[in-house]
N, C-alpha and C positions, 0 to 999 in steps of 0.2 A: 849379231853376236850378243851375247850376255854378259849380262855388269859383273867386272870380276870383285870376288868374292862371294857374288851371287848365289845363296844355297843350292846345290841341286837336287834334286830327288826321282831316284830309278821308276817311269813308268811301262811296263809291259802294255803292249797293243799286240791283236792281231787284224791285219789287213792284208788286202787280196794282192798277189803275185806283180799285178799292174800297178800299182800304186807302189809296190819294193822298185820294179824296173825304173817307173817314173823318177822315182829318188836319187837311182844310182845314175842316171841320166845328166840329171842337174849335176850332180857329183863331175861326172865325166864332164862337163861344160864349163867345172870349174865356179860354177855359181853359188855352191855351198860348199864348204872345206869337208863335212861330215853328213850322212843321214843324220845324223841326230840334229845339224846345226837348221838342215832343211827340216826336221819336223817343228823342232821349236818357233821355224820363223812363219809355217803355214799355222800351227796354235797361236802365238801371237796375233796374225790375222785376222784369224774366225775369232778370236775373244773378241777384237776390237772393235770388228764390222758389228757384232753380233750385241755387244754391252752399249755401244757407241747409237747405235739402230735404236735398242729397246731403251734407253735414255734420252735421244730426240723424242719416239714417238709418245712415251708419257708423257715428257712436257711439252707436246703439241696439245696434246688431249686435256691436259690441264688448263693449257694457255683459251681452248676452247668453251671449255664445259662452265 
């Protein structure tokens, strides 16, 4: 979930029919209250893996060089 008061701001995506179904899925299972709450928490992820990844490996590379 997100911090309340947390600003939010409208982004438009388009994505393929399997990825809608996948969402409403989750929804159905009760895993996330909203699409929107499951996109936020799969964005979340990929920042995290993705900044978290390219912040180890430069300071491996530095700790090397």
């Amino acid at each position: 979930m997100h911090k309340k008061g947390t600003r939010m701001r409208l982004v438009t995506v388009h994505m393929p029919e399997s990825y809608i179904e996948g969402l409403k899925e989750l929804i159905e299972q009760k895993k996330y209250p909203t699409i929107s709450e499951a996109v936020r928490a799969a964005v979340r992820y990929f920042l995290k893996r993705e900044l978290y990844y390219r912040y180890t490996v430069n300071r491996s590379t530095k700790m090397i060089a």
